[in-house]
C-alpha positions in Angstrom: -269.4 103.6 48.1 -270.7 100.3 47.0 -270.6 97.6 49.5 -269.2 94.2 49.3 -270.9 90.9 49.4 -270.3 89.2 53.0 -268.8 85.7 52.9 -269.4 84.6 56.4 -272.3 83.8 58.1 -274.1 85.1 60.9 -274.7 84.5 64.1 -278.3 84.0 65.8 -280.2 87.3 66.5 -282.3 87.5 69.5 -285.1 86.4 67.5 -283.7 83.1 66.5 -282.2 82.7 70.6 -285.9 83.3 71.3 -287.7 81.2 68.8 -285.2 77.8 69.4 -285.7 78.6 72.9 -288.9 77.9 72.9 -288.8 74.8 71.5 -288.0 73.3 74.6 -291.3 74.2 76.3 -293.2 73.0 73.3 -291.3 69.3 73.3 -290.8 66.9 75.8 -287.1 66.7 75.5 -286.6 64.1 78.6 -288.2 61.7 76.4 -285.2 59.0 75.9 -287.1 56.2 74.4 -285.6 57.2 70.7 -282.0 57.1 72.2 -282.6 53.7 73.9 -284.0 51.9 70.6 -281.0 53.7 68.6 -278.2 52.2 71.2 -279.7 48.7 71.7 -278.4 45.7 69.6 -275.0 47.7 69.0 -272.4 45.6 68.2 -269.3 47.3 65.7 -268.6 51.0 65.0 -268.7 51.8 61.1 -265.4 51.0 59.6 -265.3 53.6 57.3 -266.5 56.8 58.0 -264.3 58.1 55.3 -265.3 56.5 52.0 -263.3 57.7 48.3 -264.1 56.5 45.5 -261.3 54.5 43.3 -260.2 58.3 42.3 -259.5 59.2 46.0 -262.7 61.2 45.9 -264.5 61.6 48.9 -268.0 60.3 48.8 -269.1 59.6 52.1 -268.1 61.6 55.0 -269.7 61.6 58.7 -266.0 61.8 60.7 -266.7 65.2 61.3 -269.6 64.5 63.0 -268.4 64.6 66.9 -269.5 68.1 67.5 -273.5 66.7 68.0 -272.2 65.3 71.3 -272.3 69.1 72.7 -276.2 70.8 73.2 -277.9 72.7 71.0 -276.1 76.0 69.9 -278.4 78.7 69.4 -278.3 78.7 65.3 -280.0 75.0 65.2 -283.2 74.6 66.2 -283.0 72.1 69.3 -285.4 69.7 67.7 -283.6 69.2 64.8 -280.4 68.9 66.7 -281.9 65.9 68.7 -282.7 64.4 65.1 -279.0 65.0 64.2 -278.0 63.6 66.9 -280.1 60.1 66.2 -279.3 59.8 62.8 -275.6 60.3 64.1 -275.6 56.9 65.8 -274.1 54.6 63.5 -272.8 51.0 63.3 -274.0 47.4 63.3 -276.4 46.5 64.9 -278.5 43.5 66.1 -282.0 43.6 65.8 -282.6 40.1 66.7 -281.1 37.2 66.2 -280.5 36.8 62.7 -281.4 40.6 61.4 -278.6 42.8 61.6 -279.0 46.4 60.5 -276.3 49.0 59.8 -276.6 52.2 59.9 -274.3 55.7 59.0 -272.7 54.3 56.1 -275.4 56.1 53.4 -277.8 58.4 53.5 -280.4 54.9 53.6 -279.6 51.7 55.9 -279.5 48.1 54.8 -280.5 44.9 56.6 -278.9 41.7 56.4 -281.4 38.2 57.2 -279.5 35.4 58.1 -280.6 32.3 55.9 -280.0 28.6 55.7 -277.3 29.4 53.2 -276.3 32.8 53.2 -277.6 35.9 54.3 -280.2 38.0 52.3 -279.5 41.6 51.9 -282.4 44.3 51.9 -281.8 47.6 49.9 -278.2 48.0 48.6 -277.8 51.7 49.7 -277.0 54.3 47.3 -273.6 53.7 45.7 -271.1 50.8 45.5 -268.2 52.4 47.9 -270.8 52.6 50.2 -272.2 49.1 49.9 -268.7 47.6 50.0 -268.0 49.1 53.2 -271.4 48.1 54.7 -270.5 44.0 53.8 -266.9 44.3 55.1 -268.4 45.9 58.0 -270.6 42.6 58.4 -268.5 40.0 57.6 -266.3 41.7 59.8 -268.3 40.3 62.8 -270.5 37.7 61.0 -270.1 34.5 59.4 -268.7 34.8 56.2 -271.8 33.4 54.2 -272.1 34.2 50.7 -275.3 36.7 49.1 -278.1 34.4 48.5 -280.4 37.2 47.3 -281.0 40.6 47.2 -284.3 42.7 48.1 -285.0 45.9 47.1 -288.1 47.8 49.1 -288.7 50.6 45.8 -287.6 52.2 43.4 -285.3 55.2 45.1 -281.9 54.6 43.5 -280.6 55.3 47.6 -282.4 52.0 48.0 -280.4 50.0 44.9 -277.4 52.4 44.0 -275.0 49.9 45.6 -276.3 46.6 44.1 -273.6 45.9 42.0 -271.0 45.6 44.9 -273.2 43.2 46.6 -273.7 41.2 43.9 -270.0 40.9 44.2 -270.4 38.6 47.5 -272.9 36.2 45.9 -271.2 32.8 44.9 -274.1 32.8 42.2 -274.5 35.7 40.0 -277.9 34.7 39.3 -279.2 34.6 43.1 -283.0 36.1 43.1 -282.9 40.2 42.7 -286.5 40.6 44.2 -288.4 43.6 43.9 -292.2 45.4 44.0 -294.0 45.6 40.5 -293.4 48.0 38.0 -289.5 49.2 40.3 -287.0 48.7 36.9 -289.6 51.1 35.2 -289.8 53.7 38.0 -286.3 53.0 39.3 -284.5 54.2 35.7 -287.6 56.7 34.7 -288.5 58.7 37.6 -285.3 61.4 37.4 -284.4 61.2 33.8 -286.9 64.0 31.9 -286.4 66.6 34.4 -282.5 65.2 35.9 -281.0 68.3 35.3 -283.1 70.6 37.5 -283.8 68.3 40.1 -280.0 67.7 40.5 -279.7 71.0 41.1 -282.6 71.4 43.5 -281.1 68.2 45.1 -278.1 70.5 46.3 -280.5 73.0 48.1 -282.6 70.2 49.8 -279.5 68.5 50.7 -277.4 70.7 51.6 -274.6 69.6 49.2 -271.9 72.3 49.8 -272.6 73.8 52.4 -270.0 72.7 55.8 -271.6 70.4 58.7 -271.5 72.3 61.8 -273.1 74.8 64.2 -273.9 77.4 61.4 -274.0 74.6 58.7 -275.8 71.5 57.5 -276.4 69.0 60.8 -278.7 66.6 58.9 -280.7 65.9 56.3 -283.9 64.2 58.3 -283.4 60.6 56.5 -280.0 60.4 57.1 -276.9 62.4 58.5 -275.4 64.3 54.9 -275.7 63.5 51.8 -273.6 61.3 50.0 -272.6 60.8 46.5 -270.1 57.7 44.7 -270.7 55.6 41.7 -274.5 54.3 41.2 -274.9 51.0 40.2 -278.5 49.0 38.5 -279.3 45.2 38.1 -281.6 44.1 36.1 -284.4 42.2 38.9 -285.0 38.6 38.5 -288.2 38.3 40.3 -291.1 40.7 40.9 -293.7 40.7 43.5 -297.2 40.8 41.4 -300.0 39.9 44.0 -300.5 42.6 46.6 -300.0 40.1 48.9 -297.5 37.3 48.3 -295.8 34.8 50.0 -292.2 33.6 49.4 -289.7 31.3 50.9 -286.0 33.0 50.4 -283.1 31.4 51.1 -285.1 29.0 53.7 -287.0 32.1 55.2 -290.8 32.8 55.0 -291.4 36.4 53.6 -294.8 37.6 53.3 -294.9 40.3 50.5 -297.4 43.7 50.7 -297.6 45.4 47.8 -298.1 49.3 48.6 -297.4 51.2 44.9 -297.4 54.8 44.5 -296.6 56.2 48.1 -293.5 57.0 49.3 -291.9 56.0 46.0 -294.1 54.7 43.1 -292.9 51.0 43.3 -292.6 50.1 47.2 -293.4 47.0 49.4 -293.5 46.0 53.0 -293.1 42.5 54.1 -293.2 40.2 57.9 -290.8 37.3 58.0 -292.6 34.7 60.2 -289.0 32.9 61.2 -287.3 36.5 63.1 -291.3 37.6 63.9 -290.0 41.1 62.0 -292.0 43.6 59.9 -290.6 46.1 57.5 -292.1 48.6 56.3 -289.4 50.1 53.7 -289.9 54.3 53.3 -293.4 54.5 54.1 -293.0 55.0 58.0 -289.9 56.6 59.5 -289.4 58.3 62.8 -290.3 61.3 61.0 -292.8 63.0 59.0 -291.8 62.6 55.3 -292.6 64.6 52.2 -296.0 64.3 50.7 -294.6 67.4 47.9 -290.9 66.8 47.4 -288.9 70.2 47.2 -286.0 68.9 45.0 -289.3 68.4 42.3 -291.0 65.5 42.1 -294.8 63.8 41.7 -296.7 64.6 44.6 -297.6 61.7 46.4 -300.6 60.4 47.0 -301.4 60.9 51.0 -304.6 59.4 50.8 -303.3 55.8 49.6 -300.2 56.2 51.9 -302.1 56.6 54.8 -304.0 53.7 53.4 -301.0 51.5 52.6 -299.8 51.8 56.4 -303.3 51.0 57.8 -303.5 47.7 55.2 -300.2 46.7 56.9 -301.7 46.9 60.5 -304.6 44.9 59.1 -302.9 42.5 57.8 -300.2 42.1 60.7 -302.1 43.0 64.1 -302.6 39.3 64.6 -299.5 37.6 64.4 -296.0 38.4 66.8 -294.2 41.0 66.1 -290.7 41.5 67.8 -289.7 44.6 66.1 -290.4 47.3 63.7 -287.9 47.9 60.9 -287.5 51.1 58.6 -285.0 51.4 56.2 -284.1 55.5 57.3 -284.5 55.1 61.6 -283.7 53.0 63.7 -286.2 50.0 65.0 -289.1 50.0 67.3 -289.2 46.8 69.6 -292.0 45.1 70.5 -295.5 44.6 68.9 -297.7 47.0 70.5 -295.0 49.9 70.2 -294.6 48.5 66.8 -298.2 48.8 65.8 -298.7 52.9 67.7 -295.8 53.8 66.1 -297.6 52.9 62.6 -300.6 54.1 63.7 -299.7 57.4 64.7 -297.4 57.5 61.0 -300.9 56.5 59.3 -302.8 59.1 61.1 -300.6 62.0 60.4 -300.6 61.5 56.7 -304.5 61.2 57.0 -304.8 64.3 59.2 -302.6 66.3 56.6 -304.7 65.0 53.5 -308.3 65.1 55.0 -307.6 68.8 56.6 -306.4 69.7 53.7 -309.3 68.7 51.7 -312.2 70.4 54.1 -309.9 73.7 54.1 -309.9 73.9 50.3 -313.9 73.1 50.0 -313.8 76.1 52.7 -312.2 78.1 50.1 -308.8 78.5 51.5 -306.0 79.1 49.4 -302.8 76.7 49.1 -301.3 79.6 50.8 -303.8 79.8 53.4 -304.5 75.9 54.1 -300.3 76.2 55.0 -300.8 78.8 57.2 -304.2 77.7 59.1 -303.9 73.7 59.6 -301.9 72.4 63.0 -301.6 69.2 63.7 -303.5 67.9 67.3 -301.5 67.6 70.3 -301.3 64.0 70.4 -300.0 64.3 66.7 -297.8 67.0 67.2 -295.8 66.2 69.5 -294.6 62.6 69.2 -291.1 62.6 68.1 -291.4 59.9 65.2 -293.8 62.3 63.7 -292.2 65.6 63.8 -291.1 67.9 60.4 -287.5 67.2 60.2 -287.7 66.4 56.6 -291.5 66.5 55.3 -293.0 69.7 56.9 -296.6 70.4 57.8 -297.2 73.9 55.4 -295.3 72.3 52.3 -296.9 69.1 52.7 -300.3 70.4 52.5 -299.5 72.9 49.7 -298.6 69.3 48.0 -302.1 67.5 49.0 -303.9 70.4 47.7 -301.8 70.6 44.7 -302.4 66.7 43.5 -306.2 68.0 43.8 -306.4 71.4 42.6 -302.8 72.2 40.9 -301.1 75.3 41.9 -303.7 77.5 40.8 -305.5 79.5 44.0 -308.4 80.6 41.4 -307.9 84.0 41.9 -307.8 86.1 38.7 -304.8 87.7 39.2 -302.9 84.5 39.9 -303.9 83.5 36.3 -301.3 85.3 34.6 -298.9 87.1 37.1 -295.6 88.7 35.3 -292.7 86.3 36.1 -289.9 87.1 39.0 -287.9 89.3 37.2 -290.5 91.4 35.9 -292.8 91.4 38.6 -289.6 92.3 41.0 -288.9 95.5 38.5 -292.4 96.8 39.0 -292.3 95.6 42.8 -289.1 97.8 43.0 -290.8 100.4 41.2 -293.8 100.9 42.9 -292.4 100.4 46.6 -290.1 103.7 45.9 -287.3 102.5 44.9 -284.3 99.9 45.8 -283.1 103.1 48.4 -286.3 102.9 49.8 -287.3 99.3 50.1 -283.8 98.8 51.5 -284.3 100.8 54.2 -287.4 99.5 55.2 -286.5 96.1 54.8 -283.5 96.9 57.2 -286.0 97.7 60.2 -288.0 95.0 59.8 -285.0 92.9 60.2 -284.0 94.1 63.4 -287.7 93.1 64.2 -287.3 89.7 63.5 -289.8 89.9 60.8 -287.3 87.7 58.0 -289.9 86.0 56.4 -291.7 89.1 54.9 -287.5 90.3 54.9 -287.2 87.1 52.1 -289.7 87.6 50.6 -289.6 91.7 49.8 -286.0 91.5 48.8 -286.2 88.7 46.7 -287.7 91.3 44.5 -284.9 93.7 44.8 -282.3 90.7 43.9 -284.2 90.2 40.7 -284.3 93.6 39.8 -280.6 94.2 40.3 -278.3 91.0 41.1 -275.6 93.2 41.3 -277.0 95.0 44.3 -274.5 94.1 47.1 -276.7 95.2 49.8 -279.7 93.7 49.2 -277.9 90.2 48.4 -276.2 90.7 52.0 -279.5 91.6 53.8 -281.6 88.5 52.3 -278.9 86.5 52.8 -278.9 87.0 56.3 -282.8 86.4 56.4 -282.4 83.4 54.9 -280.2 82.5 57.2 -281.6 83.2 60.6 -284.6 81.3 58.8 -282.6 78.3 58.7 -281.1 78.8 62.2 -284.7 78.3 63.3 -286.1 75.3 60.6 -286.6 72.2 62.4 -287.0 70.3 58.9 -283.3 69.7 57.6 -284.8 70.2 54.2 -285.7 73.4 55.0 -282.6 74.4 57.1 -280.4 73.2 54.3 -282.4 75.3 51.2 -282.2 78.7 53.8 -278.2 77.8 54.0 -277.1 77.1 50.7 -279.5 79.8 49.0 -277.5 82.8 51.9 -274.2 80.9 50.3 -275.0 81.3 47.1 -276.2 85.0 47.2 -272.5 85.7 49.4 -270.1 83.5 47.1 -272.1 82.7 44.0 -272.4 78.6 42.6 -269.9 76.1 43.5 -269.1 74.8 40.4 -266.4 72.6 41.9 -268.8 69.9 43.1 -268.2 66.8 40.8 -272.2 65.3 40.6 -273.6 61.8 41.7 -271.8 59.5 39.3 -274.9 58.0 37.6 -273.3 56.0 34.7 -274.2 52.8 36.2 -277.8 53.7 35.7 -278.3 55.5 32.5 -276.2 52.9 30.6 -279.2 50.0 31.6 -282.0 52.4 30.8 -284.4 51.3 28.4 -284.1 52.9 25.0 -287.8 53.9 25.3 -287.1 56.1 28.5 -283.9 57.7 26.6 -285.7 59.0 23.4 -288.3 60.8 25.5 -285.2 62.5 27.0 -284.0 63.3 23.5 -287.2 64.1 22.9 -287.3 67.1 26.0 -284.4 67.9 24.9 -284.6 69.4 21.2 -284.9 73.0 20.7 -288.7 73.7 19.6 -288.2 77.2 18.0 -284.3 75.7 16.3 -286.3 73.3 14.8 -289.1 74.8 13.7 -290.4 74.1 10.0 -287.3 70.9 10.2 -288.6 67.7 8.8 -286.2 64.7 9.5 -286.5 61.1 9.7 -284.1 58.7 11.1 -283.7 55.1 11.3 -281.9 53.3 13.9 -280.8 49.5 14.5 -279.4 48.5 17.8 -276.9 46.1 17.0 -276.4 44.4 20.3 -280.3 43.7 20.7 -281.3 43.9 17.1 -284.0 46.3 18.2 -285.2 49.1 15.3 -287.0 52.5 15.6 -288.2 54.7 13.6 -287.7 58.3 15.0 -289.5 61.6 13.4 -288.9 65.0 13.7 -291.8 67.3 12.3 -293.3 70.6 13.7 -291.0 70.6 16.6 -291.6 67.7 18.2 -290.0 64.2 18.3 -291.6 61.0 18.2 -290.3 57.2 17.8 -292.2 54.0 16.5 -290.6 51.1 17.9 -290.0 47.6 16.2 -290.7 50.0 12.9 -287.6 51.2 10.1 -289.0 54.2 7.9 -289.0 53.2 4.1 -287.9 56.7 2.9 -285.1 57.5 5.8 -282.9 60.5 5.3 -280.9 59.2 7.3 -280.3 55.3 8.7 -277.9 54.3 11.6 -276.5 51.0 13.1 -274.2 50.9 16.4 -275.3 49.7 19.8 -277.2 51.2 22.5 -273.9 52.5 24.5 -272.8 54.0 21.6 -276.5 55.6 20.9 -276.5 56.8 24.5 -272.9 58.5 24.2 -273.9 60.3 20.7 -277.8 61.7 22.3 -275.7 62.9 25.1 -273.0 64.5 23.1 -270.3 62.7 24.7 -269.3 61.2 21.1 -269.6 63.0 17.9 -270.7 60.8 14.8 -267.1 61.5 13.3 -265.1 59.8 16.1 -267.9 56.6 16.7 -267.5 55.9 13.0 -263.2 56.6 13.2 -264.0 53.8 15.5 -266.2 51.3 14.0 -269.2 51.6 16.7 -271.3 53.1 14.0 -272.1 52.1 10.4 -273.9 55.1 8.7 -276.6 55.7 5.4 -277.5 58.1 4.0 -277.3 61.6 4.4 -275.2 62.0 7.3 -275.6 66.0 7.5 -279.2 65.4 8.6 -277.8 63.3 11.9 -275.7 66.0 12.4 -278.1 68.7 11.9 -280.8 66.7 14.0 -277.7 66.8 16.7 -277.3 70.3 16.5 -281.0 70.7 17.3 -280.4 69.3 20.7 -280.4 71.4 24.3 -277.3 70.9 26.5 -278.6 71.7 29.9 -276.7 72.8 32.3 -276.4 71.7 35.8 -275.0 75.3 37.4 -278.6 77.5 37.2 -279.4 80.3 38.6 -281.8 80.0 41.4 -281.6 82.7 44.0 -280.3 85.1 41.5 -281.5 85.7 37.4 
């Protein structure tokens, strides 16, 4: 009899009770400081802890969020629980006078500074529904000035997503957009090659679809769930250059710092003299944050973040500082808590990197380093530095990977048979799916789930249709969550035990990211078309295609010959097969296969030269990824 796929999850075994039991000997848990700093300055409760979108779509959602008021069930790890609960506290808040912060209405916060005119908004959150909410939510209980200018701390699109409904409460629609070198480049490059697959790993890391709750996601580290809503880009109208700069917004002194590839590749911090405040954007939370991030993307550079955060106390130990402020936690008040609470964030990432580094010139493996480094006491166990998003083991799998790559040097890692294969000789030379089954079934009821995972992933790969095996591993995974204190971590254990029980949502509309794509540079859009042609389909194809932007009268030449792509701009071809002229919208829709050439000519967006049956066959070249893969199963 062939067994059926459970759809519900499990509870805690006595190995999860016993492992988030201990957490509370390991933690000082009557430490109240973070709850204090997270209450003080409240003034309003979000209005909107519903948000839909003009479809009636739900795009925000934390009104389900009441059950963190109970303690720590036994499938959440307590710590994590605690973080939960801070990220849970939501509102508007005074920082001090003049610097209001709200927090709960994205997955990122945004602060409002009170100038002689207006008031000048930092970081626009990461869609427009959420962003208009936030400004009602202010003007709700502060004067009713208009948007003198925005700031945006990087290049995250959670940090900008929202800009456009700002902009909406700015008399002037040409108020200063001010933002860290090189952010419109990074901002509209860094997701756009590999979107597809990151979007996909986004819902793991995130826990997109899985239910908030006990057995559920209950945070993910940054913020409280994920969110989703129409993105939104603005072209900036002034960039900060100098590493450090100084400029008077609105009436108010800002002092700029510069601190590029670290948290995101374009990122700055900045003091304003008047409200004796210093932000420091993503680069320190009340957490420890992802040097490797596991949706995919560059690893970061520790070394220089830890170096960013020290310039900052450098530069800012000698002046008053009355509070802290981080655009994913609450504030820190007061100058020398201020300045330990950076220190301890710089010393972490240079504990993580330097360990790293003497472990790997020890000859440890990235596999090894993970398992061997700890963190030192004073390190480990202050709550603004612990793993609720970032961990310590894929954190330094990332610092040796910027070094070293993934490769351990070992022969036999040079050339290992891929998952499916290697889990059909796994299968094979363990005795059997019978066999493996039954083993991995004991070491279950020991608590061992790791090895449990890892064992039966092998069996999954060999034969997805193995009911059984996709129930067992599921419920690894899961008690694996249970017992994660990174949300990150929690949240990839949760959906993957989903996915195995139910298979893909499919259901689960994405991030609406029209707003973005449609102001991307031209450049950055033909090296997507360029990942996204078929090598072997167009092998031993020649074609050459000319194409005038009519809105910008910008021209390229594009070439395809041994199956790769390549564009010259400001260049037209003299012996095109074929020659095209529409605008860049209309460009964008065609690459994408959201318009055929048929219906943009039917509609006079496209004027044509040639031999159109090389446009077409160049189209037909062309990958259409999709967004549903496979990833716990083949």
């Amino acid at each position: 009899m062939i067994s059926k796929v459970s759809t519900q999850p499990m509870s805690a075994t006595s190995f999860t009770k016993k492992a988030n039991l201990a957490v509370y000997e390991s933690l000082n848990f009557d430490d109240r400081q973070d709850f204090e700093d997270a209450n003080r300055g409240f003034i309003a409760p979000l209005e909107s802890t519903i948000i839909k979108d003009d479809s009636g779509e739900v795009v925000w959602d934390i009104d389900k969020l009441e059950y963190l008021n109970d303690t720590a069930p036994d499938t959440v790890n307590p710590s994590l629980w605690r973080n939960a609960q801070l990220q849970a506290i939501s509102g508007l808040f005074e920082v001090v006078e003049g610097v209001y912060q709200i927090r709960g209405q994205s997955i990122a916060t945004t602060f409002f500074f009170e100038g002689k005119q207006g008031v000048i908004v930092c970081d626009a959150l990461g869609s427009n529904e959420s962003a208009k909410a936030a400004m009602e939510l202010y003007y709700k209980h502060r004067p009713r000035k208009p948007v003198s200018a925005i700031i945006i701390s990087q290049s995250h699109a959670d940090h900008f997503g929202g800009i456009q409904a700002v902009l909406k409460y700015a008399e002037n629609p040409d108020i200063p957009i001010i933002v860290p070198q090189y952010f419109t480049e990074e901002a509209l490059s860094e997701n756009v090659l590999l979107g597809t697959i990151m979007a996909r790993r986004a819902e793991y890391q995130f826990g997109k679809n899985l239910p908030d709750g006990r057995k559920g996601s209950v945070s993910i580290g940054i913020g409280n769930t994920m969110s989703s809503g129409t993105m939104s880009f603005e072209k900036p109208t002034v960039e900060i250059v100098n590493e450090i700069q100084t400029m008077e917004i609105d009436g108010v002194t800002f002092q700029f710092l510069l601190t590029p590839n670290t948290e995101a590749p374009a990122e700055m911090h900045f003091y304003i003299q008047e409200y004796k405040a210093l932000f420091v954007s993503e680069n320190a939370n009340k957490l420890m944050h992802q040097i490797y991030t596991v949706r995919g993307a560059k690893t970061r550079d520790a070394l220089h973040w830890a170096n960013s955060l020290d310039k900052t106390i450098d530069l800012f130990e000698n002046v008053e500082i009355d509070a802290l402020l981080m655009i994913h936690a609450w504030p820190v008040w007061g100058k020398n808590q201020a300045l330990n609470h950076l220190k301890l964030q710089r010393d972490l990432y240079k504990y993580m990197h330097d360990q790293t580094v003497r472990l790997a010139n020890h000859g440890y493996t990235m596999d090894e380093i993970a398992e061997t480094i700890k963190l030192p006491k004073a390190l480990d166990t202050y709550w603004g530095n612990r793993g609720y998003y970032g961990t310590l083991k894929h954190n330094s799998k990332g610092v040796y990977n910027f070094y070293l790559g993934y490769y351990s040097a070992h022969p036999s890692d040079l050339d290992p048979l891929p998952q499916v294969e290697a889990g059909l000789k796994y299968v094979e030379y363990m005795g059997g799916t019978a066999n493996i089954l039954k083993q991995a079934k004991a070491d279950f009821e020991n608590g061992e789930y790791r090895w449990v995972a890892q064992v039966l992933k092998n069996v999954v790969m060999a034969d997805p249709e193995n009911s059984e095996a996709k129930n067992l591993l599921a419920d690894a995974f899961e008690q694996l969550g249970y017992q994660a204190e990174s949300a990150n971590w929690r949240n990839i254990y949760l959906v993957g035990a989903s996915e195995l029980r139910n298979g893909i949502n499919k259901d689960n509309s994405p991030l609406d990211v029209s707003g973005i794509i449609k102001n991307m540079p031209v450049d950055e859009f033909l090296k997507l078309i360029a990942v996204k042609l078929n090598g072997p389909k167009a092998d031993c194809k020649k074609i050459t295609l000319n194409v005038t932007l009519s809105n910008s009268n910008q021209e390229y030449a594009v070439y395809l010959e041994n199956s790769v792509l390549y564009y010259k701009a400001d260049k037209l071809d003299a012996n095109p097969d074929v020659s095209l002229t529409l605008d860049q919208f209309t460009l964008y829709g065609i690459g994408l296969g959201l318009l055929s050439p048929e219906q943009a000519l039917a509609a006079g967006k496209l004027m044509i030269s040639g031999d159109q049956t090389k446009l077409n066959e160049f189209l037909s070249l062309l990958d259409e990824f999709n967004r549903f893969l496979n990833i716990v199963t083949p």
